[in-house]
DRENDREN-255791 format. One record per residue: residue number from 1; residue in one letter; x, y, z of N, C-alpha, C in turn. Coordinates in nm, 3 decimals. Atoms other than C-alpha are relative to their C-alpha. Layout:
R     n   res     neast    nnorth       nup    caeast   canorth      caup     ceast    cnorth       cup
R   NUM     A         X         Y         Z         X         Y         Z         X         Y         Z
...
END
This chain:
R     n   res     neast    nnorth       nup    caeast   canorth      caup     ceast    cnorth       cup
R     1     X    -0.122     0.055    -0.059     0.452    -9.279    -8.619    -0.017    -0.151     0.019
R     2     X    -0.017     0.111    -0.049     0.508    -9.625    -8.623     0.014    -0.102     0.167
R     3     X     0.021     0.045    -0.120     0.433    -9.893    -8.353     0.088    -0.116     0.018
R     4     X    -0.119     0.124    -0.023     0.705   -10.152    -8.222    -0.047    -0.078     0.105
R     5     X    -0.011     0.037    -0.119     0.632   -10.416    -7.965     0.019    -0.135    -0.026
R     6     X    -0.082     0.116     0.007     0.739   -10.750    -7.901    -0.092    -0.070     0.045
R     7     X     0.068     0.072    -0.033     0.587   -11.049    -7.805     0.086    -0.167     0.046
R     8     X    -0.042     0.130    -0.072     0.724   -11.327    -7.565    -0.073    -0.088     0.076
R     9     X     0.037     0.158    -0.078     0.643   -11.698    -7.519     0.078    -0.063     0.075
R    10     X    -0.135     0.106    -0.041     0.789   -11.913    -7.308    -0.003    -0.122    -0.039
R    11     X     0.009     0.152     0.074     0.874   -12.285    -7.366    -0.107    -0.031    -0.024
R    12     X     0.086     0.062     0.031     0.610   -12.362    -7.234    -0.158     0.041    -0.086
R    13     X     0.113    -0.087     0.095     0.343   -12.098    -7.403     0.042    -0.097    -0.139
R    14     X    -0.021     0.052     0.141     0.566   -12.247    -7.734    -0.101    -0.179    -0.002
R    15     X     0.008     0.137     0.033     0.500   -12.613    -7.641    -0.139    -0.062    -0.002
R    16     X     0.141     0.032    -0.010     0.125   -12.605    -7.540    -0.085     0.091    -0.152
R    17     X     0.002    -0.016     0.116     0.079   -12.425    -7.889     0.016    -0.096    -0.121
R    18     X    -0.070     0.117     0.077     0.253   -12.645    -8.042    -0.088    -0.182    -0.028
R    19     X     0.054     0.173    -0.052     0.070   -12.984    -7.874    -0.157     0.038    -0.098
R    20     X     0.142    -0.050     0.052    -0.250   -12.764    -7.979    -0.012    -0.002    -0.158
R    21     X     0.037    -0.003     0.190    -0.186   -12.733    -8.383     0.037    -0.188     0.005
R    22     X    -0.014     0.161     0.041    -0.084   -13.139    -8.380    -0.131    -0.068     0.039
R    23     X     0.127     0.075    -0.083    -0.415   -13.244    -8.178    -0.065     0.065    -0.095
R    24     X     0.065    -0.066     0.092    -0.576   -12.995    -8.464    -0.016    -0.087    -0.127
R    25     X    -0.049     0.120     0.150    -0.428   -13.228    -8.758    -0.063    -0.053    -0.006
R    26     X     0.006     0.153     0.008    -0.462   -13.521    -8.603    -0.208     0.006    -0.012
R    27     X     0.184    -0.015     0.024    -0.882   -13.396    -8.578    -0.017     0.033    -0.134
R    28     X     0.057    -0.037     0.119    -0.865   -13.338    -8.923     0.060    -0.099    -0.103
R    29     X    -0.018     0.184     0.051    -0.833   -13.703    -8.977     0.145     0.010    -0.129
R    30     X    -0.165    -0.004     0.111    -0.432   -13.641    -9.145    -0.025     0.024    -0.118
R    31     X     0.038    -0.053     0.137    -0.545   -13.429    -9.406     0.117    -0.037    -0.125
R    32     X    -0.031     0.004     0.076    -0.425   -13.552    -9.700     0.118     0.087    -0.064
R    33     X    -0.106    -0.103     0.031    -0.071   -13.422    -9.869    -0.112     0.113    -0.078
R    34     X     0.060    -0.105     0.112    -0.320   -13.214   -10.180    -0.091     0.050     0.095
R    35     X     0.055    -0.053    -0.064    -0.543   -13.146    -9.925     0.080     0.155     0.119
R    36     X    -0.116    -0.099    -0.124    -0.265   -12.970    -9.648     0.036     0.089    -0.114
R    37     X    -0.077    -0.116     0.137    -0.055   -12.796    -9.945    -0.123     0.071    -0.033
R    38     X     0.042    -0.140     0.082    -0.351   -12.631   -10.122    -0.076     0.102     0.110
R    39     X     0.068    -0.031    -0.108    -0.481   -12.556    -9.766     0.089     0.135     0.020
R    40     X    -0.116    -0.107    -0.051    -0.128   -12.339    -9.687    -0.028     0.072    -0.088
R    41     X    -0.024    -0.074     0.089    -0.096   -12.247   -10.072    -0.144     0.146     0.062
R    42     X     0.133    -0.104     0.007    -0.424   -12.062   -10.031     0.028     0.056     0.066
R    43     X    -0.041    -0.178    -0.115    -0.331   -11.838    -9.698     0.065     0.018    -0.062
R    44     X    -0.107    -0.070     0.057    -0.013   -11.765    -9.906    -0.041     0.108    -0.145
R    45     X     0.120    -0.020     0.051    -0.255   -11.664   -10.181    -0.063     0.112     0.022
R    46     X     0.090    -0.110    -0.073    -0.495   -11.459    -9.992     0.066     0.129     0.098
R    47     X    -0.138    -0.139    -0.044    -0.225   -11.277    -9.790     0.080     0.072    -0.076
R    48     X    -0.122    -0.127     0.126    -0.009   -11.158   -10.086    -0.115     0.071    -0.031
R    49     X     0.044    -0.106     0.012    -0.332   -10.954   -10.143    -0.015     0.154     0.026
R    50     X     0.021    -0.158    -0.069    -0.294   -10.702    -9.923     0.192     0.016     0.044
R    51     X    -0.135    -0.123    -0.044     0.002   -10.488    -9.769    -0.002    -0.090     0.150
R    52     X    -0.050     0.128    -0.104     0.142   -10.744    -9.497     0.120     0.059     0.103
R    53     X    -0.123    -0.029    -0.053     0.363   -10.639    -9.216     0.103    -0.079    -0.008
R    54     X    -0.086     0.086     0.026     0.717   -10.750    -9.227     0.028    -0.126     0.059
R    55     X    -0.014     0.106    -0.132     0.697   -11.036    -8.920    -0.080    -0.072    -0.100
R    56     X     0.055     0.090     0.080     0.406   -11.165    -9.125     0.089    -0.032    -0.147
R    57     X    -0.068     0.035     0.100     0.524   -11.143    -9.481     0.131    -0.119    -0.001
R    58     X    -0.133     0.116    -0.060     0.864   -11.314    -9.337    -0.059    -0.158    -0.009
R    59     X     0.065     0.136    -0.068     0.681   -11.612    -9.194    -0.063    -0.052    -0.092
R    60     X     0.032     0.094     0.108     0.491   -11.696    -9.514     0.069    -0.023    -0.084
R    61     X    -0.122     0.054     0.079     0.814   -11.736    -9.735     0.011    -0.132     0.110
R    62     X     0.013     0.172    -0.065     0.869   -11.993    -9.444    -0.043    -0.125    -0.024
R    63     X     0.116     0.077     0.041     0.562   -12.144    -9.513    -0.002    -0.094    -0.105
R    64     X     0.011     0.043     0.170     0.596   -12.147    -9.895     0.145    -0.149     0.020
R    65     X    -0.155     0.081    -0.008     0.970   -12.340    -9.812    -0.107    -0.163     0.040
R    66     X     0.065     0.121    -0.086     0.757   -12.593    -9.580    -0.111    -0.079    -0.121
R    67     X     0.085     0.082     0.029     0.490   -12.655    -9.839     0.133    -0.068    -0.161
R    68     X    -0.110     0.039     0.108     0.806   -12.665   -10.145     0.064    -0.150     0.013
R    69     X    -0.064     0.173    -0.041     0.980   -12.997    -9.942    -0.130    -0.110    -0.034
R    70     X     0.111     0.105     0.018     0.622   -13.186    -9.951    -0.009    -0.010    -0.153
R    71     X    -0.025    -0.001     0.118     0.626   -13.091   -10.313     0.090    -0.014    -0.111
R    72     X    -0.108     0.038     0.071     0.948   -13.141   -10.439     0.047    -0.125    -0.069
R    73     X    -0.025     0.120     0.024     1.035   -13.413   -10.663     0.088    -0.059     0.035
R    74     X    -0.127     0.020    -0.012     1.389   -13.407   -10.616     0.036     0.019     0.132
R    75     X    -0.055     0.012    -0.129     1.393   -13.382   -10.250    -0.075    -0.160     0.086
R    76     X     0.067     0.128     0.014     1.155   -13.719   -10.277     0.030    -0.036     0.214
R    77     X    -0.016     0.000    -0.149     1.089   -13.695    -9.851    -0.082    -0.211    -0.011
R    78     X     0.076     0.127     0.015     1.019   -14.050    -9.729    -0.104     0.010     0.111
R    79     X     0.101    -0.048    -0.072     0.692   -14.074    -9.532     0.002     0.038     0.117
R    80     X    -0.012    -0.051    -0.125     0.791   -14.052    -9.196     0.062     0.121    -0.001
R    81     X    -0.057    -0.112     0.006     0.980   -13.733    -9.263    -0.153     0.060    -0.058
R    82     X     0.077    -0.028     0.035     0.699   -13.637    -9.443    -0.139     0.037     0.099
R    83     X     0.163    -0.010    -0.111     0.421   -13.674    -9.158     0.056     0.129     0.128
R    84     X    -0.026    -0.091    -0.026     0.649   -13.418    -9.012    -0.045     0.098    -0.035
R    85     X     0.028    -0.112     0.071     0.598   -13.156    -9.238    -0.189     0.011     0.007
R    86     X     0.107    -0.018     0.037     0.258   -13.196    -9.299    -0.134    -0.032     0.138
R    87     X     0.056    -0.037    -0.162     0.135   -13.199    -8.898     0.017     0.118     0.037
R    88     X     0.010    -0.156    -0.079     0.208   -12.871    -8.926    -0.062     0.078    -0.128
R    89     X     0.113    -0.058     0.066     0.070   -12.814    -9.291    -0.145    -0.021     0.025
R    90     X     0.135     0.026    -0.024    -0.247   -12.949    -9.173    -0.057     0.092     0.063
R    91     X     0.046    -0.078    -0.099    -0.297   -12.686    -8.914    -0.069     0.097    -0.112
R    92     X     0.092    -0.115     0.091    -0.413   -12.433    -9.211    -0.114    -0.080    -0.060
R    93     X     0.143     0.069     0.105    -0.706   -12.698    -9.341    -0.121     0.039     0.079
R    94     X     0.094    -0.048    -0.063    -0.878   -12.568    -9.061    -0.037     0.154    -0.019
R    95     X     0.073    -0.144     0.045    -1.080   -12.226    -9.138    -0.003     0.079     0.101
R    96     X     0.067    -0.060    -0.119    -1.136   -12.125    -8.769     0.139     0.045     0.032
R    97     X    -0.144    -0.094    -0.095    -0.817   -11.848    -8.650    -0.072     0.043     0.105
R    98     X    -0.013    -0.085    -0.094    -0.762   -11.697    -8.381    -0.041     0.144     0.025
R    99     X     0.079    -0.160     0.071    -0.817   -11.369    -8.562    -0.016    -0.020    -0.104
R   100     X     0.024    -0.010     0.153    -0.999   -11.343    -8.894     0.088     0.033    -0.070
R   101     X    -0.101    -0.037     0.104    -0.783   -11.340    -9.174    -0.017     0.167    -0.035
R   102     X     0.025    -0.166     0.051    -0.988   -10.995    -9.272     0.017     0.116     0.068
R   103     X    -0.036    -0.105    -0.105    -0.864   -10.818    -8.957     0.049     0.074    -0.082
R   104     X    -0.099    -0.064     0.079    -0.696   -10.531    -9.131     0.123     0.007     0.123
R   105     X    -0.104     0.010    -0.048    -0.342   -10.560    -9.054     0.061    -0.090     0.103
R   106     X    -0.026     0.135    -0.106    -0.352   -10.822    -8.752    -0.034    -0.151    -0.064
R   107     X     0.104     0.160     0.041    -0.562   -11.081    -8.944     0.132    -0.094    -0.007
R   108     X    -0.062     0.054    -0.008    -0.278   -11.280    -9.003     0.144    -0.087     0.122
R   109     X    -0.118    -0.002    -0.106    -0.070   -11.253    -8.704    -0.016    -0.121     0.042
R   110     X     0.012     0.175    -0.099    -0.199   -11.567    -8.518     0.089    -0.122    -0.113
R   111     X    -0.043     0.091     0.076    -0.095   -11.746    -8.843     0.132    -0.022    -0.028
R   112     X    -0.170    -0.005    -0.061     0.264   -11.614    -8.851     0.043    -0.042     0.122
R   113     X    -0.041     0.050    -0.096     0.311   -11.674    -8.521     0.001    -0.156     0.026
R   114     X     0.043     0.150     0.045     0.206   -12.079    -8.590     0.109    -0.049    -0.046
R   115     X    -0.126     0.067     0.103     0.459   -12.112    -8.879     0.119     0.060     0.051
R   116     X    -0.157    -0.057    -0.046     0.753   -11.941    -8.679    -0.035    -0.119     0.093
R   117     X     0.019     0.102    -0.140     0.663   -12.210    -8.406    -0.001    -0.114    -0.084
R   118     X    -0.016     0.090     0.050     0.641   -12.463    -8.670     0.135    -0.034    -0.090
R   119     X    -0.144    -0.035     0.108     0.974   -12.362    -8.849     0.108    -0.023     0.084
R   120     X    -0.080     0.075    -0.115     1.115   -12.415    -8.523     0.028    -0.128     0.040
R   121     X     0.015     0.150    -0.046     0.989   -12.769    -8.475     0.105    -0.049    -0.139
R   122     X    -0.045     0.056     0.150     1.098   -12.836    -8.858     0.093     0.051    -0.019
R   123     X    -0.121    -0.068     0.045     1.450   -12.683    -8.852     0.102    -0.090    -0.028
R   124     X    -0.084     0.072     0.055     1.640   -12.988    -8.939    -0.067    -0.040    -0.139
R   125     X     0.081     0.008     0.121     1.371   -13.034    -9.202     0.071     0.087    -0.087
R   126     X    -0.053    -0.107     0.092     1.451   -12.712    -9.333     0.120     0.043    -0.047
R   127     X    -0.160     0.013    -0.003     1.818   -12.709    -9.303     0.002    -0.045    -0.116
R   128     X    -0.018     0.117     0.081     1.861   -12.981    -9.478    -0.099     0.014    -0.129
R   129     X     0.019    -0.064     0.208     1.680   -12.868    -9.806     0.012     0.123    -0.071
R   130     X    -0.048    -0.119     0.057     1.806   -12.553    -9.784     0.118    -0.007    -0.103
R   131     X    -0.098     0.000     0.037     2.117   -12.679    -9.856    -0.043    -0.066    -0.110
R   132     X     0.053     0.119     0.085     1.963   -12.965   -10.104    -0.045     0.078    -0.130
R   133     X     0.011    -0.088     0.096     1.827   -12.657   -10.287     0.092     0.080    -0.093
R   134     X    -0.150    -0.074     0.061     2.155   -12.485   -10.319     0.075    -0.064    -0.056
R   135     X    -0.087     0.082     0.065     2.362   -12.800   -10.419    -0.073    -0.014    -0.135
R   136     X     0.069     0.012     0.110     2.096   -12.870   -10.689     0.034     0.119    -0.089
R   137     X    -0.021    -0.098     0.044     2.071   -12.497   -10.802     0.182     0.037    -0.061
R   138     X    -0.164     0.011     0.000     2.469   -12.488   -10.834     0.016    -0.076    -0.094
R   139     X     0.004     0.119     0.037     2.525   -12.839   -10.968    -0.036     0.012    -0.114
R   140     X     0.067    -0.045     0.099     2.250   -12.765   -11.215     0.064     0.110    -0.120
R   141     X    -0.051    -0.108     0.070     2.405   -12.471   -11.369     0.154    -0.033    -0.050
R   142     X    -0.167     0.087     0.062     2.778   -12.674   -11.406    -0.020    -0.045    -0.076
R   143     X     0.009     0.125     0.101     2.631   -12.904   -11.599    -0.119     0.059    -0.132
R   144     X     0.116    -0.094     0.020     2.394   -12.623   -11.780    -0.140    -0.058    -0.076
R   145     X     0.162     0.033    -0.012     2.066   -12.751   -11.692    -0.090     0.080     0.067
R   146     X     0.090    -0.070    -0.112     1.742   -12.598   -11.533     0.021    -0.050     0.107
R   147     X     0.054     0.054    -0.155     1.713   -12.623   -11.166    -0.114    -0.053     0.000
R   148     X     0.143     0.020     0.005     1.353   -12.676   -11.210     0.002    -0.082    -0.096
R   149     X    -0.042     0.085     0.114     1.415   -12.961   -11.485     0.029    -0.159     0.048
R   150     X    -0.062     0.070     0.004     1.627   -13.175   -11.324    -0.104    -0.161     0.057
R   151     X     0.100     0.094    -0.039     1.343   -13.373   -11.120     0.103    -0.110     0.123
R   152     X    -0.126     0.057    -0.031     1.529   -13.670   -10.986     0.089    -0.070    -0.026
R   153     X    -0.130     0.055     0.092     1.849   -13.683   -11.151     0.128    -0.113     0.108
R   154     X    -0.097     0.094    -0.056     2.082   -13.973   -11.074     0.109     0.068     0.133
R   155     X    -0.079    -0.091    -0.077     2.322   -13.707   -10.955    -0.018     0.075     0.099
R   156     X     0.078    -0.051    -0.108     2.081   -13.586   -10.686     0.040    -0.075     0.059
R   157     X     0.042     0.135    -0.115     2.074   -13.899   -10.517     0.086     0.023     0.133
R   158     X    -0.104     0.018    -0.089     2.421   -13.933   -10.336    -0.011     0.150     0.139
R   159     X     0.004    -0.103    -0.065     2.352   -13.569   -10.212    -0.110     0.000     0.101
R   160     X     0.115     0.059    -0.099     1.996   -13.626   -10.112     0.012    -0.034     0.108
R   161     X     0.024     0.123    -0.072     2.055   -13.929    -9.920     0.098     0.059     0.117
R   162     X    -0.063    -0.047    -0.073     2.373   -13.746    -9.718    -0.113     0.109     0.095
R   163     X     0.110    -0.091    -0.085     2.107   -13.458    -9.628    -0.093    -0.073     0.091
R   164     X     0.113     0.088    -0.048     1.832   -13.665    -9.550     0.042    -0.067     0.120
R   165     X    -0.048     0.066    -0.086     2.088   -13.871    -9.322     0.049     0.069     0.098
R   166     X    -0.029    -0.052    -0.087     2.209   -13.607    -9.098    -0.133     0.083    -0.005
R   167     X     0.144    -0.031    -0.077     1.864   -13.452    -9.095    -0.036    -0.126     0.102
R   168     X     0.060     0.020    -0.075     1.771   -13.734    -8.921     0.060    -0.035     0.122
R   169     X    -0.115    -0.002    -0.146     2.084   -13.742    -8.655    -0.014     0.141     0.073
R   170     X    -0.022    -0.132    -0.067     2.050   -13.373    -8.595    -0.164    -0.032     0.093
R   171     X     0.120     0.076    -0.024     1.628   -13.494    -8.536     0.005    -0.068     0.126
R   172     X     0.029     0.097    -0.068     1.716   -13.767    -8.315     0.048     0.065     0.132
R   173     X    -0.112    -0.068    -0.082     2.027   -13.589    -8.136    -0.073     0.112     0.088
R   174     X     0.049    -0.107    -0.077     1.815   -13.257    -8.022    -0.166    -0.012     0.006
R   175     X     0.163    -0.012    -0.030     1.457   -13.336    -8.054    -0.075    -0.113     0.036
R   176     X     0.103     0.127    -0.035     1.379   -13.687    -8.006    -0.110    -0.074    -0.074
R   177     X     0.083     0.050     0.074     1.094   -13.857    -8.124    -0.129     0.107    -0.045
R   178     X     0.049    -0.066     0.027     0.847   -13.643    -8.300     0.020     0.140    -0.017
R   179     X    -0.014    -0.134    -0.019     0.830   -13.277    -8.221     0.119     0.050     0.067
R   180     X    -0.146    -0.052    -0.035     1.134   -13.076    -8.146    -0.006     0.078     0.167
R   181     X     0.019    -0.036    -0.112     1.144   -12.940    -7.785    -0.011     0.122     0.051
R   182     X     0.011    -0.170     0.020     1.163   -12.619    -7.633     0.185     0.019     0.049
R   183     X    -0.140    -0.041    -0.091     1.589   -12.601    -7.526     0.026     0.104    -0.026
R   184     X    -0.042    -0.084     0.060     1.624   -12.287    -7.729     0.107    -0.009    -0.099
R   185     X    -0.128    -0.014     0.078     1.863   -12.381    -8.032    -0.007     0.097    -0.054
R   186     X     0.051    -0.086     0.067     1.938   -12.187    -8.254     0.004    -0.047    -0.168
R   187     X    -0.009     0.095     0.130     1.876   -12.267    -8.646     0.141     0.042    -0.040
R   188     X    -0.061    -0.003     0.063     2.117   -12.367    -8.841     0.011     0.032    -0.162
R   189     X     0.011    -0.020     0.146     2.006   -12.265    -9.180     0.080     0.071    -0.071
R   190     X    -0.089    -0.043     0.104     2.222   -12.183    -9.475    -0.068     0.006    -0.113
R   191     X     0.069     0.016     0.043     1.930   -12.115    -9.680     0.062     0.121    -0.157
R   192     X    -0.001    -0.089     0.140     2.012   -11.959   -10.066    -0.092     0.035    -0.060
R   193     X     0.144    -0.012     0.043     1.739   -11.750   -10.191    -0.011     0.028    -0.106
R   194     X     0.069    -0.013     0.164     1.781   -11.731   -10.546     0.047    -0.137    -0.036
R   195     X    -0.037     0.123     0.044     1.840   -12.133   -10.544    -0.178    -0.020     0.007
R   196     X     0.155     0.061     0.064     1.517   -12.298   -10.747    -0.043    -0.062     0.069
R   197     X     0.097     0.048    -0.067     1.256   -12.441   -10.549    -0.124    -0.001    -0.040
R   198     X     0.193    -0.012     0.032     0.845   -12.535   -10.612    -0.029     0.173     0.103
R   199     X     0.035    -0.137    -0.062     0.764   -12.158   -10.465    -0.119     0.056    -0.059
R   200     X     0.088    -0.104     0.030     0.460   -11.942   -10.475     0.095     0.137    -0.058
R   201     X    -0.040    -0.140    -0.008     0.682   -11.641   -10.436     0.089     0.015    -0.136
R   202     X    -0.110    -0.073     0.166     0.927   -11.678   -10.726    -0.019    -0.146    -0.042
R   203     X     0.005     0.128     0.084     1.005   -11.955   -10.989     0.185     0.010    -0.052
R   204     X    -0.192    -0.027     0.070     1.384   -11.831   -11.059     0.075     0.040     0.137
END
């Protein structure tokens, strides 16, 4: 018979978590973009090996999204957006969990629970190339080109630069400088999941 139970943080459980994977980074002297990415790719990697509960499984599509923006040509982040993302990919360059990855069935949990707390901080991030993904993917296919092709086409730009610009009003507006807070929003994502993206999980 299956087991159900829940698990509640509060702000502040979220925010002293939170302070804890950035003070992690920043000790791992701002690991490098190729360094962070193949750091994530790899848990994403090593976890599709086995039989993954659904909370986890969930949370590393997240992941894959988070390491896709650092990698994207056509979403071309500029660095300060960028040191976003990758203060929270850095947290996987470190080897030492909470629980061994080889726990059967838990090993991962501490790590899902990380990237749902980091998906939180990064939800104007993510927003905003959800949609960037979908206009491309769309767009792309009017004009019948690959999604995965286009790189960065002239015709990106205007779109881009609109995203990019209310990412960083929604940013400023609810989270302030750096890290996003604890008020409880809720995301706004409009995320399309068969729009092309750099992905582990699919390529179409």
């Amino acid at each position: 018979m299956p087991i159900s139970f829940t698990i509640d943080l509060s702000d502040e459980d979220i925010a002293r978590l939170s302070q804890a994977a950035r003070s992690d980074a920043h000790a791992a002297d701002k690991a490098s973009i190729e360094t962070a990415t193949t750091a994530a790719s790899k848990l994403i990697e090593e976890a599709g090996k086995g039989k993954l509960p659904p909370f986890v499984s969930d949370r590393l599509e997240k992941l894959d999204r988070m390491i896709a923006m650092v990698r994207d040509e056509g979403w071309a982040m500029a660095d300060a957006d960028l040191q976003h993302v990758l203060a929270a990919l850095s947290y996987f360059v470190d080897p030492h969990d909470m629980i061994a990855d080889d726990t059967p069935v838990l090993g991962y949990l501490d790590d899902a629970i990380m990237i749902e707390i980091f998906a939180r901080d990064l939800a104007p991030e993510l927003t905003a190339y959800d949609e960037f993904c979908a206009f491309r993917h769309d767009e792309a296919l009017q004009r019948g080109l690959d999604p995965a092709k286009v790189g960065r086409a002239e015709w990106l730009a205007e779109r881009r630069e609109e995203l990019h610009d209310r990412m960083h009003r929604w940013r400023d507006r609810d989270y302030g400088e750096g890290y996003g807070n604890s008020s409880g929003y809720k995301s706004k994502t409009t995320y399309v999941g068969n729009a092309w993206r750099p992905s582990l999980f699919r390529t179409t």
